[in-house]
LUMBA-197306 format. One record per atom (N, C-alpha, C): residue in one letter; x, y, z. Coordinates in steps of 0.1 Angstrom, whole numbers, plus 2048, in hexadecimal, padded with zeros to 3 digits. Atoms other than C-alpha are relative to their C-alpha. Layout:
% residues N
AXYZ
...
//
This chain:
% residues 244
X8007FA80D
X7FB141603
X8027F67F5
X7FE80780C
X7F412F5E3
X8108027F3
X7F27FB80B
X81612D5CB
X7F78047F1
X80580480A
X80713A5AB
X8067FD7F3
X7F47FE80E
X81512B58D
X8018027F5
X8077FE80A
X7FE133574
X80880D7FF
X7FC7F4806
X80F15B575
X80D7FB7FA
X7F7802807
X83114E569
X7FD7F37F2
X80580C80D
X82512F550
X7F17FD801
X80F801805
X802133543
X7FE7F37FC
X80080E803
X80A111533
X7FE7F8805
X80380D7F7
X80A0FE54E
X7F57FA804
X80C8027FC
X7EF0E8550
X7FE7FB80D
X80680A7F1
X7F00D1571
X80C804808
X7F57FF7F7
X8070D158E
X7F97F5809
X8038057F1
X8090B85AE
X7FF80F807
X8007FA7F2
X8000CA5CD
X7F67FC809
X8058067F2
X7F20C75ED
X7F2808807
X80A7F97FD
X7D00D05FE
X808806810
X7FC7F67F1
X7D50ED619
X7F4805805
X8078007FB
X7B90F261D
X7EE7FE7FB
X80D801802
X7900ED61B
X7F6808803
X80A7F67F8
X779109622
X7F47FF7F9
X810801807
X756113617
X80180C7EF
X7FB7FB80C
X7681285F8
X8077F57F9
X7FE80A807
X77410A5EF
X8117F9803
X7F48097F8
X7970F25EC
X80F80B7FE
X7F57F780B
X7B71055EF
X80C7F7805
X7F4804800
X7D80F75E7
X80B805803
X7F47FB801
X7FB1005EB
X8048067F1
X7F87FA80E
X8011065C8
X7F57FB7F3
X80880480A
X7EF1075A9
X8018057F4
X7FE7F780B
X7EC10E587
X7F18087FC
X80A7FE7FE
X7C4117588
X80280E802
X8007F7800
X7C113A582
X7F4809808
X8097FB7F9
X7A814C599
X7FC80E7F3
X8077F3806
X78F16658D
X80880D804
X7F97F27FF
X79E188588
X8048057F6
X7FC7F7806
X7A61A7576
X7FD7FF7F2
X8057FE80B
X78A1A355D
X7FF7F27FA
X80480C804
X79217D558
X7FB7F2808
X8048087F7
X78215D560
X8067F9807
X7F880B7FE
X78C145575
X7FF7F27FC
X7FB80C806
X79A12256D
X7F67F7806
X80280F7FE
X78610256E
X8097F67FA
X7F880B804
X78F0DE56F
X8017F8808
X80280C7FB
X7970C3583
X80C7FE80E
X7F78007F9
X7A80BC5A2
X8027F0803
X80080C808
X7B509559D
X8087F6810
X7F78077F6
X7BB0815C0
X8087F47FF
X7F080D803
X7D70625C9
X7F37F67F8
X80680A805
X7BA04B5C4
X7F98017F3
X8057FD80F
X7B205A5A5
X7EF8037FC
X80F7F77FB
X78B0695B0
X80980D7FD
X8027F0805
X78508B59E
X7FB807806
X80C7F67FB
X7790AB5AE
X7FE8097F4
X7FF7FA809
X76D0C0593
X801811808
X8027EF7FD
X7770E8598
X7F98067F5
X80D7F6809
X75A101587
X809808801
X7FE7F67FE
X76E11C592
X80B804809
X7F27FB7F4
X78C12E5A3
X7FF80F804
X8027F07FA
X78A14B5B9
X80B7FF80A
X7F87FC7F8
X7A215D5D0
X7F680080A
X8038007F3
X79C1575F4
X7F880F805
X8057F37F5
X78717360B
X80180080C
X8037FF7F2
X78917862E
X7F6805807
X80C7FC7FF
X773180644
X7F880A7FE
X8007F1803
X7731A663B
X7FA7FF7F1
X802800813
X76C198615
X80B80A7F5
X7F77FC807
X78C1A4610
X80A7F47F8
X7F7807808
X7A418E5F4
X80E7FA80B
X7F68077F8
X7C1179604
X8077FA7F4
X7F4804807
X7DE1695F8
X7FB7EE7FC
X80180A802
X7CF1465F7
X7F68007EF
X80A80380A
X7B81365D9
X7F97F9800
X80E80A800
X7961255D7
X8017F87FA
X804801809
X79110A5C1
X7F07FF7FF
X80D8027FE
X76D1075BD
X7FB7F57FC
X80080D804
X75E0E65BD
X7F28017F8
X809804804
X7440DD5A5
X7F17FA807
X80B80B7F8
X71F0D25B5
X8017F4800
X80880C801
X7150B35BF
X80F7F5802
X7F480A7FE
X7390A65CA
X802802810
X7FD8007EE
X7340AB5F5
X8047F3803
X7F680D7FC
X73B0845F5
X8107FD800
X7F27FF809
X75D08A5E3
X80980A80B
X7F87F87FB
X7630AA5F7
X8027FC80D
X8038007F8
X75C09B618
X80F7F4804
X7F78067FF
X779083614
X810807800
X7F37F67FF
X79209C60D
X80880380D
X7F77F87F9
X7AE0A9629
X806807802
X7F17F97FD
X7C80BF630
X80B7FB7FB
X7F0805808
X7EB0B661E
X7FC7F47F5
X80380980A
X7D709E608
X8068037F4
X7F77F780F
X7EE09F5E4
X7F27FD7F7
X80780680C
X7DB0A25C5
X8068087F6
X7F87FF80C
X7E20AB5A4
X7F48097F9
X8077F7804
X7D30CB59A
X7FC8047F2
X80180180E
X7C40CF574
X7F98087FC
X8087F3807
X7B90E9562
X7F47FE7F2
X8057FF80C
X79E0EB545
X8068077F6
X7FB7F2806
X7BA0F652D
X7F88037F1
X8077F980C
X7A30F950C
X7F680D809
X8067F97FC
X791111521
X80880C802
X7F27F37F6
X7B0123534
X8078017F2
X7FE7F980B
X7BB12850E
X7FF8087FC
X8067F4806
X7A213A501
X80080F807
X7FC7F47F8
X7A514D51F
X80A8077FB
X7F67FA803
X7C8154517
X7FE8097F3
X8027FB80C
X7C315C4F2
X7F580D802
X80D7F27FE
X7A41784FA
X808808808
X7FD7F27F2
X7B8185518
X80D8077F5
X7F37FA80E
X7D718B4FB
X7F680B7F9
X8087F980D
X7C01954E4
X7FC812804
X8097F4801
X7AE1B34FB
X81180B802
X7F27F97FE
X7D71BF4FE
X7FC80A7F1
X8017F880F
X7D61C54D7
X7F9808801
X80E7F37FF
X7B41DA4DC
X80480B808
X7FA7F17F6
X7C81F04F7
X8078087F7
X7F37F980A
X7E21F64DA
X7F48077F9
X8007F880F
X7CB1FF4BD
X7F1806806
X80C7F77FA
X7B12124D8
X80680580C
X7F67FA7F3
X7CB2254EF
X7F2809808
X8087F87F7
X7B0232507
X8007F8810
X8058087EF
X7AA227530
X7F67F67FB
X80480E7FA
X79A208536
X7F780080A
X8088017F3
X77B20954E
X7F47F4803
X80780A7FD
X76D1E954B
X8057F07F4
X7FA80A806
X7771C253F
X7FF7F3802
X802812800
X77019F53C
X8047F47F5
X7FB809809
X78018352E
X7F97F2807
X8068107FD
X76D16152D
X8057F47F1
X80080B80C
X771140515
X7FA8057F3
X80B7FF809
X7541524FF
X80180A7F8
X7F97EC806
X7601764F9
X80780880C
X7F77FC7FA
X77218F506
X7FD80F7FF
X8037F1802
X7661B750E
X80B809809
X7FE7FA7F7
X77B1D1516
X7F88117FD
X8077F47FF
X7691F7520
X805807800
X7F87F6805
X77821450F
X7F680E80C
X8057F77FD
X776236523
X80180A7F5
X7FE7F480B
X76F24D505
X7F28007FA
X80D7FC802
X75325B4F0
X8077FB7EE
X80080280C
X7612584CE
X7FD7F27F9
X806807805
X75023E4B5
X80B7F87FA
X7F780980C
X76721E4A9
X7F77F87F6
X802807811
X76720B48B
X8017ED804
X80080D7FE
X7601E3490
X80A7FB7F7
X7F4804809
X7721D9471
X80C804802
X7ED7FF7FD
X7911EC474
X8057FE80C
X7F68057F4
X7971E349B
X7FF7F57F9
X7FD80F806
X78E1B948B
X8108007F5
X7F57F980D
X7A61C846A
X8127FF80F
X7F37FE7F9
X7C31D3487
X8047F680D
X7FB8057FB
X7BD1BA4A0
X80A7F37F7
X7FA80C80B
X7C519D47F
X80E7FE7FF
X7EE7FD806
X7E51B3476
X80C7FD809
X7F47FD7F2
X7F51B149D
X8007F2801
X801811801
X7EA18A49C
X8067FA7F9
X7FC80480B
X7FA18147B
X80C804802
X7F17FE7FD
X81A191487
X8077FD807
X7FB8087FB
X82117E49D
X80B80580B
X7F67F77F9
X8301954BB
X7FC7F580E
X7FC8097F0
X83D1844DC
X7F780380A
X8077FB7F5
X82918B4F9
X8097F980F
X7F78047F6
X84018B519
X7FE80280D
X8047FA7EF
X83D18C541
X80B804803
X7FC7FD7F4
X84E19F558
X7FE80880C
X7FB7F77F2
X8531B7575
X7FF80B800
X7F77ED7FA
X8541DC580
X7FE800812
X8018037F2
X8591E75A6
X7F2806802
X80E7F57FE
X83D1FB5B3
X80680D7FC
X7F97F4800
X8542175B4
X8008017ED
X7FD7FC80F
X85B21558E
X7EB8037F6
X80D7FB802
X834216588
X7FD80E805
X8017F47FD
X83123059D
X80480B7F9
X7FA7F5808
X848246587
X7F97FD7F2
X805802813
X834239567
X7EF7FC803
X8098027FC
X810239570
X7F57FD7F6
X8097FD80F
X80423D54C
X8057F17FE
X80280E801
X80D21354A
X7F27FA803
X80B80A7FB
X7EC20C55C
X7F78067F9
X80A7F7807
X7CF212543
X7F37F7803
X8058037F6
X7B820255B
X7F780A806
X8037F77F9
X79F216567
X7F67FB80E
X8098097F4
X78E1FF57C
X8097F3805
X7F580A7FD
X7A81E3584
X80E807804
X7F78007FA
X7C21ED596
X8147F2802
X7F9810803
X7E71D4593
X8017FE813
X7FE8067F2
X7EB1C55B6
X80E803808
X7F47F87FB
X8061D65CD
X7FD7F580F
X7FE8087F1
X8161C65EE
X80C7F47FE
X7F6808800
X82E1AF5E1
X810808800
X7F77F6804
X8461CD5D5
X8038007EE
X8037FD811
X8451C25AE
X7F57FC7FA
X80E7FE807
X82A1C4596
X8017F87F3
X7FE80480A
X8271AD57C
X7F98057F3
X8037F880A
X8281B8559
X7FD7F97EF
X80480680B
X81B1AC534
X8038097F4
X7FF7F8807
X82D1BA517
X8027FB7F3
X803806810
X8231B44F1
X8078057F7
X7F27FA80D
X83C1B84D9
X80780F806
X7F77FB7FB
X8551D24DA
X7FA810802
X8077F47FE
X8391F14D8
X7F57FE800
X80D801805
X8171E24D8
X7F780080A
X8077FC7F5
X80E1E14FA
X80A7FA80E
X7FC7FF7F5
X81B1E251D
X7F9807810
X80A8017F2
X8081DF540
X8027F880A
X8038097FA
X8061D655D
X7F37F3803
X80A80D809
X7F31B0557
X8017F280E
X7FD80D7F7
X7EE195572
X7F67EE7FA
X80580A807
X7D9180555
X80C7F87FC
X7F980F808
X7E415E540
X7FE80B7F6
X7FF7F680F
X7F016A51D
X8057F47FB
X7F880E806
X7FB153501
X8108087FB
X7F37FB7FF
X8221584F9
X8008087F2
X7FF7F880D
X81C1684D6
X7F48027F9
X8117FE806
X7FF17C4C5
X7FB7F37F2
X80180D80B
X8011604A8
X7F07F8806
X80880E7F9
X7EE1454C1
X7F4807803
X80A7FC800
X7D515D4C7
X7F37FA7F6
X80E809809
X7C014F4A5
X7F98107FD
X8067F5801
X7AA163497
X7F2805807
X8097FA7F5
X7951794AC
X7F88117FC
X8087F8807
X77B1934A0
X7FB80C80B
X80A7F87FD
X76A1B44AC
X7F27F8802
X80D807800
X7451A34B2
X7FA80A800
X80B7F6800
X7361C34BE
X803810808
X7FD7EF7F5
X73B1EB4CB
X7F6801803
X80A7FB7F5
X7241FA4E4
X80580A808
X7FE7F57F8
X71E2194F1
X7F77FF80E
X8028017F1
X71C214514
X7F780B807
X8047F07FA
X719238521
X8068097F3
X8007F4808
X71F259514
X811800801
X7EF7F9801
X74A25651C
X7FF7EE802
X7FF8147FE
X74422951A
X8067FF7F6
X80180680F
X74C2174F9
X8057F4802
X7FC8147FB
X7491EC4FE
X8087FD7F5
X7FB80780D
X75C1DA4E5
X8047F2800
X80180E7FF
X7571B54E4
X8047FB7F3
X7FA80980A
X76E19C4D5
X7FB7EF801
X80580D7FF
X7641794CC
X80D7FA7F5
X7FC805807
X77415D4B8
X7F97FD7F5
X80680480C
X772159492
X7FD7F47FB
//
């Protein structure tokens, strides 16, 4: 099992740790800050940095599959092309010093904040979502027509105020009695541990369960715009944010 330490400090850029292993999914470590693809956002690139100071570059982080192509508890890094000489030297318990692309793994954070605010001032389910470096969509289940400016207008106002954004916890059981938390219609939060980690934005602005990077206060977010609505389907509505 990979430790991951990106869910408790998004901040964290690098960590030592140790190669556990090398598959055809790529290098996984004991511990990392490298964020795997999931729940709408990308995964982390960057660099994995050995004793003798030879780079592997990671493109990409994905959670392990088994043979079933079912998810596991370990993590990929994904190595960049054109480094089999590099990888071929690698071992088992080799230390290296794991590094993240954080001007990337930022923006991530800041869009994945950002599509929070969009849940607040667009209370509807969630049935589709992507957060990349570039922009950031989430897919309203509803038919009714929004307004570009006034979500840009109200996401500014929740930015400029500068509300906390905090992690924690519920059990399963406490979800289970509150079911209206998950506004997810297509992402599901991940069960099996017994608690559920949770992302909650100021003291009424939003609350979910959240297994993304967030930055610690909507402030850092920056300013971040509506770019475009789209009607999807007839119960769709896209709404893509970009930076200004």
């Amino acid at each position: 099992m990979t430790q991951e330490l990106f869910r408790q400090d998004a901040y964290l850029r690098e960590t030592p740790a140790s190669i556990v292993a090398l598959t055809e999914q790529g290098v996984v470590l004991d511990r990392t800050v490298f964020y795997p693809l999931g729940g709408g956002q990308a995964g982390d690139s960057g660099e994995l940095v050995l004793a003798g100071g030879a780079v592997l570059v990671v493109a990409d982080t994905r959670k392990c599959k088994d043979a079933e192509g079912k998810p596991t508890a370990d993590i990929a890094h994904v190595p960049a092309p054109g480094q089999e000489a590099l990888l071929a030297t690698l071992q088992p318990g080799q230390p290296v010093v794991a590094r993240i692309d954080w001007e990337r793994r930022h923006r991530h954070m800041r869009f994945h904040t950002a599509t929070h605010l969009l849940c607040h001032l667009v209370p509807q389910l969630v049935n589709g979502c992507s957060i990349t470096a570039d922009a950031a969509r989430l897919d309203f289940n509803m038919t009714d027509p929004l307004d570009k400016e006034a979500l840009s207008a109200g996401i500014a106002r929740l930015v400029a105020a500068g509300h906390p954004v905090q992690i924690a916890s519920i059990t399963d059981e406490e979800l289970d009695a509150n079911p209206a938390l998950v506004k997810s219609m297509s992402v599901q939060p991940p069960r099996g541990t017994g608690r559920i980690r949770t992302i909650r934005v100021g003291d009424a602005i939003d609350y979910q369960p959240c297994g993304g990077t967030h930055v610690a206060n909507t402030a850092e977010i920056g300013p971040v715009v509506v770019t475009k609505i789209e009607k999807k389907s007839a119960t769709t509505r896209r709404v893509v944010l970009g930076f200004a």
